[in-house]
Backbone as CSV, one residue per row, in Angstrom:
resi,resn,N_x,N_y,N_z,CA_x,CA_y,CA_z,C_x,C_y,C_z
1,UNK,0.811,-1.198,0.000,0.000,0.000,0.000,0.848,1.254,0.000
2,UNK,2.241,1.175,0.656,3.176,2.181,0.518,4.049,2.359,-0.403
3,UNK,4.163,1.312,-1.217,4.762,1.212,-2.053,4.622,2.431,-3.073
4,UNK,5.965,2.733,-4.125,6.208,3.553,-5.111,5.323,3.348,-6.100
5,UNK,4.988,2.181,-6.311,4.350,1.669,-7.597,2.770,0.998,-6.781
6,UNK,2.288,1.323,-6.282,0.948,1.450,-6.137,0.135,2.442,-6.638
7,UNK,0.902,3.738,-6.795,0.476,5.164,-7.281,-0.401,4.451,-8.755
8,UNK,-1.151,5.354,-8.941,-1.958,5.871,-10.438,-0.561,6.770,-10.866
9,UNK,-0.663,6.213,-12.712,0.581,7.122,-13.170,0.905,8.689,-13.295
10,UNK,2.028,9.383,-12.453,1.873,10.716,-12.489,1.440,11.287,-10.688
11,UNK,0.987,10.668,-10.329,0.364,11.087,-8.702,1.647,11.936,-8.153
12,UNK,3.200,10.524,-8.602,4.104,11.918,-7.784,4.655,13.107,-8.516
13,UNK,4.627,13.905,-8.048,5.049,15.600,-8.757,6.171,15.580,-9.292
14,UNK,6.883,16.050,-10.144,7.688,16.034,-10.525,8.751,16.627,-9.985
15,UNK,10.299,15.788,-10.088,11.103,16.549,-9.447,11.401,15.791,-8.416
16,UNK,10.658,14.837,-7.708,10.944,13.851,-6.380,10.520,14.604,-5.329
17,UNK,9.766,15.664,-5.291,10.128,16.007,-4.026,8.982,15.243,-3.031
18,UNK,9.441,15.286,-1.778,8.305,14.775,-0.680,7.196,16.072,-0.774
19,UNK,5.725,15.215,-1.033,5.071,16.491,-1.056,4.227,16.330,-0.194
20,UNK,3.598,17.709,0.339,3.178,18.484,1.429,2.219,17.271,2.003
21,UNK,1.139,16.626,1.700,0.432,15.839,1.851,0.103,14.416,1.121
22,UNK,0.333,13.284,1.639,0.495,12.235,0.703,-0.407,10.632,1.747
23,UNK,-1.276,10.325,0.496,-2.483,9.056,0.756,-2.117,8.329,0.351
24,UNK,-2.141,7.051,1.089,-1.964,5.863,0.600,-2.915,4.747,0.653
25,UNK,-3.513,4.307,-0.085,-4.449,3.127,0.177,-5.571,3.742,0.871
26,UNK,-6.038,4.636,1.192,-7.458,4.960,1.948,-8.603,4.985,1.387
27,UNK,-9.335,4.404,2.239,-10.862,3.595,2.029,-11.761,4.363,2.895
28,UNK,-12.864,4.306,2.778,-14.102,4.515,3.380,-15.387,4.005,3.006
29,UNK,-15.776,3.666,4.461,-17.312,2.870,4.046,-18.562,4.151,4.855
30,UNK,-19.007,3.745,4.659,-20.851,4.030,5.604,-21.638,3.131,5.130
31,UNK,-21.498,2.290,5.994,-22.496,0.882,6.329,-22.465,0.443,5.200
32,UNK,-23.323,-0.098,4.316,-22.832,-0.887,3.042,-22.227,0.340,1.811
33,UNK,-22.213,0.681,1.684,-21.755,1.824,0.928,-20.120,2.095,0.701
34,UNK,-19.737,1.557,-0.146,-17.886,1.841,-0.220,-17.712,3.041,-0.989
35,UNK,-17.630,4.371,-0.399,-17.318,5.569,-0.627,-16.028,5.733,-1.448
36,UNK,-14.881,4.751,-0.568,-14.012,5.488,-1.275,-12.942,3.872,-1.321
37,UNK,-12.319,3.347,-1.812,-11.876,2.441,-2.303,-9.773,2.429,-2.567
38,UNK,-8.852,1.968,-1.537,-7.851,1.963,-1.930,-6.849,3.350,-2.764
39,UNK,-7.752,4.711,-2.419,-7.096,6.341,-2.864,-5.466,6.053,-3.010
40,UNK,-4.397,6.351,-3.760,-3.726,7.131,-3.730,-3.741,8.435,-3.799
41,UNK,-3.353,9.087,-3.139,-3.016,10.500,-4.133,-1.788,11.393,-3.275
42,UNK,-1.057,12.422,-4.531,0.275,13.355,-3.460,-0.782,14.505,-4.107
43,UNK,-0.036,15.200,-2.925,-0.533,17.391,-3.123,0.591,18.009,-2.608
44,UNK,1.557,18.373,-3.745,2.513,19.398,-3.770,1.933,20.417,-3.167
45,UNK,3.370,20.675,-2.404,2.880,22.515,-2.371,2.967,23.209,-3.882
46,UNK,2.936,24.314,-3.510,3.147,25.393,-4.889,2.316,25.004,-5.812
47,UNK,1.065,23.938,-5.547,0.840,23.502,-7.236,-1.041,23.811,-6.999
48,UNK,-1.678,23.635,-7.964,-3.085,23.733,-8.109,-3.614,22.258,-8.361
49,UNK,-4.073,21.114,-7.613,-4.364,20.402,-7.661,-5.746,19.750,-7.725
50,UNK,-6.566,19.653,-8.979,-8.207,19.930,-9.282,-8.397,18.295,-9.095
51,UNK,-9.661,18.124,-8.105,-10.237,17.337,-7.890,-11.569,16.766,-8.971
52,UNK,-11.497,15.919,-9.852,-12.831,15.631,-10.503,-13.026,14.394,-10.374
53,UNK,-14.698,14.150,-11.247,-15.537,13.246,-10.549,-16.733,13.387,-11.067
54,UNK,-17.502,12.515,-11.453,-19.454,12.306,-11.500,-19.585,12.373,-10.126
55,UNK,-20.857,12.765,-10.278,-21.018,12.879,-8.640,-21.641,11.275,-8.389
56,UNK,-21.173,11.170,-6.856,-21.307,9.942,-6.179,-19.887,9.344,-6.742
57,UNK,-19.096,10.002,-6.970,-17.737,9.571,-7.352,-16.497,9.332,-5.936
58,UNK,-16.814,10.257,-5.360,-16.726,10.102,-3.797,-16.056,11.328,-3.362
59,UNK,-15.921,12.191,-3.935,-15.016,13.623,-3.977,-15.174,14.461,-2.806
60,UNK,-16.513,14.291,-2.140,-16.403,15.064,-0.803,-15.949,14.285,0.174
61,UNK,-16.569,12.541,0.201,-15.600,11.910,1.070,-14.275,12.266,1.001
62,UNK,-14.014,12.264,0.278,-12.018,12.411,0.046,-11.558,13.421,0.541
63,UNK,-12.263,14.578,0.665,-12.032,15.982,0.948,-12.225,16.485,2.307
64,UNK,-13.265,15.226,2.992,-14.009,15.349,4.470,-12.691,14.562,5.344
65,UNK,-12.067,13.625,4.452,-11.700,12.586,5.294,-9.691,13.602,5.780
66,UNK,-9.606,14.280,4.354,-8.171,15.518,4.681,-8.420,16.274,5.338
67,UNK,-9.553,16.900,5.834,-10.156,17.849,6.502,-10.105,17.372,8.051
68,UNK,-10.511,15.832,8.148,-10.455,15.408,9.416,-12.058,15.562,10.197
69,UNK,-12.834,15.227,9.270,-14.626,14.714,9.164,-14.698,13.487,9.238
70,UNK,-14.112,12.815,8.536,-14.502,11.413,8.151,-12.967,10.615,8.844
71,UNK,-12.974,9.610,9.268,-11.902,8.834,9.674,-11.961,7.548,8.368
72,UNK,-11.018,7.751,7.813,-10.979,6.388,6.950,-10.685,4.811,7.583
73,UNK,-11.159,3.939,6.955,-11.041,2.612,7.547,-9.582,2.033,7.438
74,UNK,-9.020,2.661,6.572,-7.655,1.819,6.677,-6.972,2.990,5.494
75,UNK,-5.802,2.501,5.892,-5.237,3.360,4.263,-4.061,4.567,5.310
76,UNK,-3.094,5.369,5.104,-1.941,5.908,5.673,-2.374,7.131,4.813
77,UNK,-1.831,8.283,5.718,-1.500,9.592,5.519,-0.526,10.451,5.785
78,UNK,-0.074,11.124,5.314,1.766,11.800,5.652,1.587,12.972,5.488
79,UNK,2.110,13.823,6.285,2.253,15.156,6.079,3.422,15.612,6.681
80,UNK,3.916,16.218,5.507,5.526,16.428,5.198,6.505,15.258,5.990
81,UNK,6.186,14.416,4.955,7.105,12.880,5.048,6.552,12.049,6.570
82,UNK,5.355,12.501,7.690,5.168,12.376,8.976,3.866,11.512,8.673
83,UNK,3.855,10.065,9.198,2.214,9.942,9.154,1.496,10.384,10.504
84,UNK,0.202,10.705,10.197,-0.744,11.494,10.649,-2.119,10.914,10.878
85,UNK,-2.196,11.184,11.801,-3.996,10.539,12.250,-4.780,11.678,12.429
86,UNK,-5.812,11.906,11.411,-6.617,13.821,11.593,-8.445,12.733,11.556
87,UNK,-8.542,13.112,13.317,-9.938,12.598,13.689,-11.167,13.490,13.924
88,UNK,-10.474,14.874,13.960,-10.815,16.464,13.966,-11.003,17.416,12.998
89,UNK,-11.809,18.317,12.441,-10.976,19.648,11.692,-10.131,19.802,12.685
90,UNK,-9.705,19.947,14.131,-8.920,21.261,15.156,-7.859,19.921,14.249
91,UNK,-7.430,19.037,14.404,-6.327,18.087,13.751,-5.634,18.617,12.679
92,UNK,-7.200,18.579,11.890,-6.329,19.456,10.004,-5.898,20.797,10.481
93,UNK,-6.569,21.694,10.938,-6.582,22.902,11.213,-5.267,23.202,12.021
94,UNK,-4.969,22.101,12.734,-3.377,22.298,13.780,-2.287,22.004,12.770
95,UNK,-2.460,21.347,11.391,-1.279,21.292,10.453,-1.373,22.231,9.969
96,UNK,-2.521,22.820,9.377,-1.953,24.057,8.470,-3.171,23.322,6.988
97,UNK,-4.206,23.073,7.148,-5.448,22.434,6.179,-6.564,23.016,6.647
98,UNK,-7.129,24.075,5.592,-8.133,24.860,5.927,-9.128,24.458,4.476
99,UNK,-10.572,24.226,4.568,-11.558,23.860,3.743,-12.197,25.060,3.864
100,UNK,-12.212,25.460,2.103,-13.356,27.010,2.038,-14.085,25.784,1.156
101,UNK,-15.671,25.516,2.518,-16.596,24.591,1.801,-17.276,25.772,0.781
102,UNK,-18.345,24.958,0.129,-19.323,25.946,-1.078,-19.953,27.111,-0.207
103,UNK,-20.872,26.560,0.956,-21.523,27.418,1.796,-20.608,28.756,2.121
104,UNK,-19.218,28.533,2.065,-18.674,29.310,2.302,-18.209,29.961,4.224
105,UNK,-19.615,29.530,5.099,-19.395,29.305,6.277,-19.212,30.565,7.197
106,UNK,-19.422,31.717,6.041,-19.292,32.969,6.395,-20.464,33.989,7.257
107,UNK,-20.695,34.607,8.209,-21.696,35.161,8.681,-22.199,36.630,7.967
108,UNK,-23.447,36.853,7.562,-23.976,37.560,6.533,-24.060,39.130,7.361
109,UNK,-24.625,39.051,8.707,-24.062,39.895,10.306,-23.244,40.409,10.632
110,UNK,-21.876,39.932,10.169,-20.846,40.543,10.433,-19.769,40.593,9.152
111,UNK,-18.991,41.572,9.998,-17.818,42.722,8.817,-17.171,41.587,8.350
112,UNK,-15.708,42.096,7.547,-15.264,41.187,6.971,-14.016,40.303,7.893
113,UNK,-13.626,41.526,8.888,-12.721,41.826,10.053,-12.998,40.648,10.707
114,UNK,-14.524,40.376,11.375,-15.336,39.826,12.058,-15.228,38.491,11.728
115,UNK,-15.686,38.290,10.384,-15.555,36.682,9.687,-14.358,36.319,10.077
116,UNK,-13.163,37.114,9.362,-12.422,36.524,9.518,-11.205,36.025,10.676
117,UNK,-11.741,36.545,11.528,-11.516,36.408,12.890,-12.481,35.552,13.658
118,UNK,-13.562,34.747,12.755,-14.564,34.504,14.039,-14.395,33.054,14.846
119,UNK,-13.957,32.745,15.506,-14.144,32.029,16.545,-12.713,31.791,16.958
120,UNK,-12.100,32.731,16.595,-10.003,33.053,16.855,-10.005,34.636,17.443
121,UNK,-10.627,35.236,18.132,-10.713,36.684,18.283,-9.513,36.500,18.889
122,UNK,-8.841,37.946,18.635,-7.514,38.347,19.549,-8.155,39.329,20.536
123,UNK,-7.318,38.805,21.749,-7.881,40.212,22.866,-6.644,40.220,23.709
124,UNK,-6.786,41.736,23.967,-5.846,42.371,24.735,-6.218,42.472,26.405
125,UNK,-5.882,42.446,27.025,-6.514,42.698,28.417,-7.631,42.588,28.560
126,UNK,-8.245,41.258,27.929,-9.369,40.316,28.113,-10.559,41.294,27.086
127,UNK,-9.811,42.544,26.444,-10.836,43.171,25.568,-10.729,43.028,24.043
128,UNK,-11.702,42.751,23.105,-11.118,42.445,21.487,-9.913,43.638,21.091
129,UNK,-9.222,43.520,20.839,-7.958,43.712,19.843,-8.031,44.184,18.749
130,UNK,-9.058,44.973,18.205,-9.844,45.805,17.051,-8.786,45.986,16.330
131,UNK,-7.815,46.613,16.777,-6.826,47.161,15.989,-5.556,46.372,15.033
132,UNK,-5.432,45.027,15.868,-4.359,44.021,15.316,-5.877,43.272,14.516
133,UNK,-6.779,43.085,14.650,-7.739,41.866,14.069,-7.445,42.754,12.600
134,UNK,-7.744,44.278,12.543,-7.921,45.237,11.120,-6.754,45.397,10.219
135,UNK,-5.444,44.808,11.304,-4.373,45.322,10.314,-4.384,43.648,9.646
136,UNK,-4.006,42.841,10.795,-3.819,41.941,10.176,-5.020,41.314,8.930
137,UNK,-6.158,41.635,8.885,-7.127,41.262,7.734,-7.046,42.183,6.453
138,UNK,-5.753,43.280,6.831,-5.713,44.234,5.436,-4.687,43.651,5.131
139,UNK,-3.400,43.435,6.103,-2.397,43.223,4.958,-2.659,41.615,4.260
140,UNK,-3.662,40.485,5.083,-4.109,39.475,4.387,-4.207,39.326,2.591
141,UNK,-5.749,40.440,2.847,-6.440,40.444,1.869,-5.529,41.625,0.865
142,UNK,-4.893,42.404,0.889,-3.420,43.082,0.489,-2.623,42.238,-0.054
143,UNK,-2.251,41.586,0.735,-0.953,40.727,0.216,-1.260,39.437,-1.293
144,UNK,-2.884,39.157,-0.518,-3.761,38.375,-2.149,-4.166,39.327,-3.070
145,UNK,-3.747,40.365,-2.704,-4.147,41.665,-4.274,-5.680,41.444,-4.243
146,UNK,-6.496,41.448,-3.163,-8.199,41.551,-2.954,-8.268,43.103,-2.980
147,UNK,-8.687,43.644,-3.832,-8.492,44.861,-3.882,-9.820,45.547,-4.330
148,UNK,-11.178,44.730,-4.555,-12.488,45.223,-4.997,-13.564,45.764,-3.478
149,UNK,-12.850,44.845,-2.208,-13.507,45.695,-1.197,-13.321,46.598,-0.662
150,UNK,-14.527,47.506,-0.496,-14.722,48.941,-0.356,-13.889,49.149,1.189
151,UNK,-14.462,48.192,2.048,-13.709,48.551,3.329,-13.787,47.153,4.238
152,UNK,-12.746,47.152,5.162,-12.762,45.667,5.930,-13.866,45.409,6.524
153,UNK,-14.294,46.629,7.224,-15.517,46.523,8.254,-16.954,46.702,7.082
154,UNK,-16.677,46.476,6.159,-18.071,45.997,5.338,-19.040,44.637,5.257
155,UNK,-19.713,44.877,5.663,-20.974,43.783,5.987,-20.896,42.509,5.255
156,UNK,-20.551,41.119,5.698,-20.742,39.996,4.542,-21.529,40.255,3.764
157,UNK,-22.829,40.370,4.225,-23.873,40.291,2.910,-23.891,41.461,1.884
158,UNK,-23.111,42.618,1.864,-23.013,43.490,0.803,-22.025,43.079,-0.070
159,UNK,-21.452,41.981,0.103,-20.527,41.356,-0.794,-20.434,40.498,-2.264
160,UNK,-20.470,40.587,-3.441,-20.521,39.667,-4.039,-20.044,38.519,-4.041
161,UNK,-20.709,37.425,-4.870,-20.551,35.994,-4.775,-18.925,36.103,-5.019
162,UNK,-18.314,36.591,-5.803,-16.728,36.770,-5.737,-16.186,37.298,-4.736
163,UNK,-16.516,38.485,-4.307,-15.959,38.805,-2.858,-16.246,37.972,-1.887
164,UNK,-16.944,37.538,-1.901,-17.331,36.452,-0.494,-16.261,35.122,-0.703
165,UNK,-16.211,34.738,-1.980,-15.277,33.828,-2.005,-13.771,34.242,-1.407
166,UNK,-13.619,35.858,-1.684,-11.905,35.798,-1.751,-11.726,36.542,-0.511
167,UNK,-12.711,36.096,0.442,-12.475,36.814,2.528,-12.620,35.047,2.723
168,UNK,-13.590,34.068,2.368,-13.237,32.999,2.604,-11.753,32.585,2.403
169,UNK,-11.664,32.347,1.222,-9.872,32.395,0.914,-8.781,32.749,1.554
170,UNK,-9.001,34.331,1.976,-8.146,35.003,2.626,-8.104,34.398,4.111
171,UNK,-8.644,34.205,4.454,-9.517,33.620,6.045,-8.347,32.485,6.276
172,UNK,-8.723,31.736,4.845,-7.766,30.155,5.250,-6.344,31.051,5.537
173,UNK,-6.015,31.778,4.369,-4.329,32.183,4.499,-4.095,32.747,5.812
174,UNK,-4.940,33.693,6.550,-4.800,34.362,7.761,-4.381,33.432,8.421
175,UNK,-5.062,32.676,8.678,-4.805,31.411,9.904,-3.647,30.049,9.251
176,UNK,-2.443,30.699,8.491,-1.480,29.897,8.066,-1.612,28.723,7.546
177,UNK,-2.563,28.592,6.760,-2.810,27.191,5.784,-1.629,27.088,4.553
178,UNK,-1.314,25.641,5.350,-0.242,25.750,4.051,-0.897,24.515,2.880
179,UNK,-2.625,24.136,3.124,-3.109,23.254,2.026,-4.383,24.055,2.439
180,UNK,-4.729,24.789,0.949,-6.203,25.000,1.467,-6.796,24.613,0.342
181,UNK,-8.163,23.794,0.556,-8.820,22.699,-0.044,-10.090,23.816,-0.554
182,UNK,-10.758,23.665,-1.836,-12.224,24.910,-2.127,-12.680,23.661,-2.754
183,UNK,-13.923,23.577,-2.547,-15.205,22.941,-2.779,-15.972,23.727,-3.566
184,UNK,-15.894,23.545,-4.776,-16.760,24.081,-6.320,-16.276,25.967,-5.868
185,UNK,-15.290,26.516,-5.920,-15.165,27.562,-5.854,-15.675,28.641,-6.578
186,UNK,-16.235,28.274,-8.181,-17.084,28.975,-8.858,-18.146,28.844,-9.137
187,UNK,-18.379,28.058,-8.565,-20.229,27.662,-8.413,-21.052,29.070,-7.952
188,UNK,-22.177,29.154,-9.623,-22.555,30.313,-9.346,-22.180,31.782,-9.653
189,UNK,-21.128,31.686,-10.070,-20.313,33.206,-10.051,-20.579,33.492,-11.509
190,UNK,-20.542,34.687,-11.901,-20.568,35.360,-13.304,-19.279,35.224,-13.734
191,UNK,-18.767,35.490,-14.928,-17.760,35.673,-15.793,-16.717,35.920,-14.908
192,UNK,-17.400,37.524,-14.739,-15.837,38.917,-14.324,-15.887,37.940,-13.040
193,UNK,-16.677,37.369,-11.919,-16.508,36.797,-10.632,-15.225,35.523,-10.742
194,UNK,-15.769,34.826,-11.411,-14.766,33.465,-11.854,-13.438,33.878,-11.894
195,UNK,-13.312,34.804,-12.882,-12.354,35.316,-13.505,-11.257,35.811,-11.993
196,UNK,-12.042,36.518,-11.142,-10.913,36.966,-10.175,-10.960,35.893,-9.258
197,UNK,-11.812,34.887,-8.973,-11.607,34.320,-7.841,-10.213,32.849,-8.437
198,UNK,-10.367,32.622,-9.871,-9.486,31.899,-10.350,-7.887,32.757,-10.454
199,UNK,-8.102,34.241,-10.329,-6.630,34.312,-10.545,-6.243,34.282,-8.969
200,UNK,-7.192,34.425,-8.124,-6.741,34.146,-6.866,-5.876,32.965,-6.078
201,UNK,-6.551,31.701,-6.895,-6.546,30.573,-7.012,-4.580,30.556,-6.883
202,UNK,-4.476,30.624,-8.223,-3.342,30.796,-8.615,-2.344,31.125,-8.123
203,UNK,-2.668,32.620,-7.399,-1.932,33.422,-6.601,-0.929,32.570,-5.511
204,UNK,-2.681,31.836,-4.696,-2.100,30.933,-3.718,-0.754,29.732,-4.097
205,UNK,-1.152,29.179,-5.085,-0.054,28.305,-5.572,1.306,28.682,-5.660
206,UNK,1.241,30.259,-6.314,2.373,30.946,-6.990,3.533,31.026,-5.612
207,UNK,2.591,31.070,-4.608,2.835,32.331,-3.576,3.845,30.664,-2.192
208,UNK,3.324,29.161,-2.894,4.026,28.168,-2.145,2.744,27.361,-1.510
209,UNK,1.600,28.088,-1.473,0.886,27.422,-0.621,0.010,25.877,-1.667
210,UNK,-0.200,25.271,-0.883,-0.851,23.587,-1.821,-2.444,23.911,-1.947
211,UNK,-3.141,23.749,-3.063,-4.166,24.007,-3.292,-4.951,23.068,-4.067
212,UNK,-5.779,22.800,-3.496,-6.878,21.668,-4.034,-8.218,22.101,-4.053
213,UNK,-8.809,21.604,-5.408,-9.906,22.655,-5.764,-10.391,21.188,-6.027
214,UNK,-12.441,21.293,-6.204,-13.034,19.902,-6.416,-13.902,21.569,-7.505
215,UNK,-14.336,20.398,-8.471,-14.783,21.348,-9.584,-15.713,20.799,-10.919
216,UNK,-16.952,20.938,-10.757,-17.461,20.090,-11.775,-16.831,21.097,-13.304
217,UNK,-16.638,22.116,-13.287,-16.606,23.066,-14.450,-14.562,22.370,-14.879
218,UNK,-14.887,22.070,-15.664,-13.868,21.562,-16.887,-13.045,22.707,-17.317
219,UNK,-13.522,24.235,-17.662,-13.180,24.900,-18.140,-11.935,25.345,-17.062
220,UNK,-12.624,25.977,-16.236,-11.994,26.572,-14.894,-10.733,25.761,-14.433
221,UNK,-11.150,24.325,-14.684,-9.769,23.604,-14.048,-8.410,23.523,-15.154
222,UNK,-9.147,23.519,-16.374,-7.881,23.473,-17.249,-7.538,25.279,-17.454
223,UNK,-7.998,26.025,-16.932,-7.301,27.374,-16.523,-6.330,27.584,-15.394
224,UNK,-7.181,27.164,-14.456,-5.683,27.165,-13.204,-5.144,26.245,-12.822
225,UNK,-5.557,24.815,-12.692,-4.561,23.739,-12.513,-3.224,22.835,-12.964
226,UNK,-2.691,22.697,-12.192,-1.193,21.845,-12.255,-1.283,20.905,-12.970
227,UNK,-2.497,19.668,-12.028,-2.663,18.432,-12.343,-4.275,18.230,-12.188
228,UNK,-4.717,17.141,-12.752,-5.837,16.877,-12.217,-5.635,14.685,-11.899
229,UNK,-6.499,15.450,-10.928,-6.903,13.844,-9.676,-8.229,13.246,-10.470
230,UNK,-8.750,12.187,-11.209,-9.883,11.969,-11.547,-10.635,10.369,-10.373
231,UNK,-11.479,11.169,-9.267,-11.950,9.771,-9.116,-12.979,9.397,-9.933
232,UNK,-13.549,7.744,-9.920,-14.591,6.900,-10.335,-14.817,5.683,-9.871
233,UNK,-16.165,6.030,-9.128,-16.726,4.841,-8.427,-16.262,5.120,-7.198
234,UNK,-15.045,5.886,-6.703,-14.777,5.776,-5.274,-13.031,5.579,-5.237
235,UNK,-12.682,4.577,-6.624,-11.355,4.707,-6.733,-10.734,6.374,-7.614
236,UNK,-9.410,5.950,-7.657,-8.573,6.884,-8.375,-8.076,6.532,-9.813
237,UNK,-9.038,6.945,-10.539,-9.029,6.908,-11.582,-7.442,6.960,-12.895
238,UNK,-7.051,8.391,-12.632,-5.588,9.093,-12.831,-5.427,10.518,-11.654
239,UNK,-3.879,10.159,-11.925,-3.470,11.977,-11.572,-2.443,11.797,-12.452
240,UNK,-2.690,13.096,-13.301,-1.926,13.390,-14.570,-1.455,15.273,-14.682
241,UNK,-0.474,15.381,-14.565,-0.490,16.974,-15.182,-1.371,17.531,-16.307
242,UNK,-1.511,18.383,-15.894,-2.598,19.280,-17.165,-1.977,19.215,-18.689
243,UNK,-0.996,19.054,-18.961,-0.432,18.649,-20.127,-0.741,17.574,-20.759
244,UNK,-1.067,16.355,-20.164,-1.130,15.001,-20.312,-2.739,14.605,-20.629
245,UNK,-3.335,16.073,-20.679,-4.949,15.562,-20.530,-5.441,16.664,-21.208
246,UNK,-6.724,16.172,-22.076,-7.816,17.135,-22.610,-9.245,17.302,-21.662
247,UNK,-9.647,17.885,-22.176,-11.321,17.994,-21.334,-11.688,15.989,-21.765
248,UNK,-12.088,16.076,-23.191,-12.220,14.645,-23.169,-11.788,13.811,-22.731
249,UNK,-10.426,13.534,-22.717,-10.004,12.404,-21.442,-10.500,12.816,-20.242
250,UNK,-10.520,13.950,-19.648,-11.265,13.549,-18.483,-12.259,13.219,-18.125
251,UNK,-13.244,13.315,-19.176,-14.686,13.206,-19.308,-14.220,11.347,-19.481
252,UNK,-13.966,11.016,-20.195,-13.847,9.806,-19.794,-13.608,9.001,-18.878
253,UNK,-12.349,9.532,-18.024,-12.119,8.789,-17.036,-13.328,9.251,-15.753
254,UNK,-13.693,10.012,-15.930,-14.752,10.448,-15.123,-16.016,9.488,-15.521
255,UNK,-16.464,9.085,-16.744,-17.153,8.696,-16.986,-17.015,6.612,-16.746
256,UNK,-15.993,6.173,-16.972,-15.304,5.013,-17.064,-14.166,4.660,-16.599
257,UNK,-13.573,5.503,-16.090,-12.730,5.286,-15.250,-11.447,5.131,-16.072
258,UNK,-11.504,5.038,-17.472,-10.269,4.714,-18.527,-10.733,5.471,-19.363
259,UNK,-9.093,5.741,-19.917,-9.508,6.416,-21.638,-8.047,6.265,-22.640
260,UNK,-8.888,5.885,-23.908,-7.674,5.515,-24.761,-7.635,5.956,-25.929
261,UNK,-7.706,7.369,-24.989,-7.249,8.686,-25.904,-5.908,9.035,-25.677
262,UNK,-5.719,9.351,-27.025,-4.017,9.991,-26.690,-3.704,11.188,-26.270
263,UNK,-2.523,11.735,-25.603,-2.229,12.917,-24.743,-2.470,13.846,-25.898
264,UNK,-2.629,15.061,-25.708,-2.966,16.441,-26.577,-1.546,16.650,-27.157
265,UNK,-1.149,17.311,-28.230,-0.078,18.255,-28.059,0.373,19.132,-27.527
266,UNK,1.601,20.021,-27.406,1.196,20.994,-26.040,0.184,22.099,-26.977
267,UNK,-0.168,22.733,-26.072,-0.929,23.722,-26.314,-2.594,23.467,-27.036
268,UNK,-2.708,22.479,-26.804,-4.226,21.829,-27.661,-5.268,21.407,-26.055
269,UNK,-4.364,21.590,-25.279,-5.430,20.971,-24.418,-6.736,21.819,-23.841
């Protein structure tokens, strides 16, 4: 199960390096139901790593179980070369693995300051810390070039579906995620929305941090991703660099789990 050659071809990143997070053999059931079936998979840092799948493919299990929701039945996990038992989010959340689910998880009540501080408040002499919560959520959302909100202390709900995504985002980076996982990140969004929350995407990768996106939209993933992960049925279908794959092969292996289509040329994919 640990073995080199158990991998799906391509899983390890190129270059050898030990990467940030690495599955071996993990399974999951719920009562008769085999969710998830013998997983490999690695997640470089620095890279954009797109999760696909039909649904009932098992993609949120997989995502619940890194998160530290779901306990898998068997199967090894490593983080940075260390295996790891995550029975908690506080587990994922104590490595440095933050999930911006779809819901987003954000309060519509409060500023942006507020969100992103909420259930981590800093206080000074047992009083909130207004002043470090504001700097530190500017130079955050600063440092990701979020530059469309009007002001920190602006209300979640005056936010667009893109802004709301990129204080979620920012949120994970605040609190030192060095893997942050998005669940359909453009689900919903208009053009110009997509458009910034994907170069955001990016940013994160550029910037060292490991990023794993689950994504029914085809388009979006062959825009910002490294590699793509294809499960089916519960197993792991491929992980292949974005070079190595068209929309159609993935539609296949998504669909069948195989495809015997040949790799694109560069630039055709």
């Amino acid at each position: 199960m640990t073995e080199a050659g158990a991998e799906p071809p391509a899983a390890t990143p190129s270059g050898g390096a030990e990467p940030l997070l690495r599955l071996r053999g993990v399974t999951k059931r719920f009562g008769p139901v085999q969710a998830l079936t013998d997983v490999d998979l690695d997640i470089p840092a620095g890279q954009v790593t797109a999760l696909a799948g039909d649904n009932g493919a098992g993609k949120s299990v997989l995502i619940k179980c890194i998160a530290g929701i779901h306990a898998p039945e068997s199967g090894q996990m490593s983080w940075e070369g260390k295996p790891v038992h995550l029975r908690t989010p506080r587990d994922a959340a104590d490595l440095g693995i933050e999930t911006v689910y779809q819901d987003l998880a954000l309060c519509d009540n409060l500023d942006i300051v507020q969100n992103m501080f909420l259930g981590r408040e800093r206080t000074r002499s047992r009083v909130l810390d207004e002043e470090s919560m504001e700097t530190a959520a500017r130079e955050t959302l600063s440092s990701l070039r979020v530059t469309t909100v009007r002001s920190i202390r602006q209300p979640v709900a005056s936010l667009s579906g893109g802004q709301r995504q990129s204080v979620a985002i920012a949120k994970a980076v605040l609190w030192d995620a060095k893997l942050v996982i998005m669940d359909e990140p453009t689900a919903a969004l208009g053009v110009t929305q997509t458009a910034m929350v994907l170069e955001l995407v990016r940013r994160l990768a550029d910037r060292g941090h490991a990023v794993m996106i689950v994504s029914h939209n085809l388009n979006d993933v062959f825009q910002v991703a490294d590699r793509i992960a294809v499960l089916y049925l519960g197993r792991m279908a491929a992980v292949r660099p974005i070079s190595e794959l068209d929309r159609q092969i993935v539609v296949d292996l998504m669909t069948s789990g195989e495809s015997t289509r040949s790799a694109p040329s560069a630039g055709t994919a």
